[in-house]
C-alpha positions, 0 to 999 in steps of 0.5 A: 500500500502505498499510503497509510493512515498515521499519528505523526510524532512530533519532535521539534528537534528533527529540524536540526537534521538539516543543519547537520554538517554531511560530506561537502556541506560542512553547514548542513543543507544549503537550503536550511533558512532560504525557502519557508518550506525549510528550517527555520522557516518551515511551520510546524506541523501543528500549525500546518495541519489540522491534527484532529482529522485524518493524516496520511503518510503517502510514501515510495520506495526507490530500490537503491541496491538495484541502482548501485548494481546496474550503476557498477556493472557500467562503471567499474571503477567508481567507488560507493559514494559515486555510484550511491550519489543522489544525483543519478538516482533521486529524481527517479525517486522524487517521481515515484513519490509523485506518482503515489501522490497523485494515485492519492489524490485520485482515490480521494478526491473529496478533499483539497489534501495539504501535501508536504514531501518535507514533514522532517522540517516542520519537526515530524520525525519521520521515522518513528512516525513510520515504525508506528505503522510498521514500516521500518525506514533503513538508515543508511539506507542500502538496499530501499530508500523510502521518500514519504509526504504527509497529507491533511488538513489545513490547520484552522486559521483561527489558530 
């Protein structure tokens, strides 16, 4: 199944994620502070969505052990990080994730769905929310990478 009803787990302190020093980013994401889907500027996700009503987890996986594989047969002189690269994979699993949204929203057509493909950044940790309902998000992953998106209601704006 493609998506799951869930309880998202709210931990504000995921947000930091973003600002974690990786491998030729020795300040985190460069899109932490410029886009008001990031850190610090994301909102959070109570005041996001309405957490009263339905809240969905619409999620893809992307097969990155098959990628790596195909990737070495062609390159056999690259190392892991070239052929685990997210520039050679991660549009292909960005379109995934859209095309489960878009069977989403097919199937439930009676409402004008907020959709966010960044929950991390309006502090739901991804993960535990997942577990809850019995998908377990490898990290790192080797084999699958999942790509999941939150779908609801708007929050009131009397908030």
């Amino acid at each position: 199944m493609p998506y799951t009803l869930v309880t998202p787990v709210i931990d504000r302190s995921v947000r930091g994620l973003c600002a974690r020093a990786y491998e030729g980013h020795p300040h985190g994401c460069p899109n932490y502070g410029c886009s008001w889907r990031c850190p610090p500027k994301a909102p959070h996700l109570e005041e996001f969505y309405d957490l009263t009503k339905p809240t969905y987890a619409i999620y893809s996986a992307f097969p990155l052990g098959e990628h790596v594989a195909a990737m070495r047969a062609r390159h056999p002189d690259w190392s892991l990080r070239q052929l685990t690269c997210v520039l050679y994979w991660q549009g292909a699993a960005r379109k995934r994730l859209r095309g489960e949204i878009a069977k989403f929203r097919a199937e439930h057509p009676e409402v004008d769905w907020l959709i966010e493909t960044t929950p991390e950044a309006m502090g739901c940790n991804v993960t535990a929310t997942m577990k809850a309902v019995g998908v377990v998000l490898p990290w790192p992953p080797t084999e699958v990478v999942y790509h999941v998106a939150l779908t609801g209601h708007p929050a009131s704006k009397e908030r």
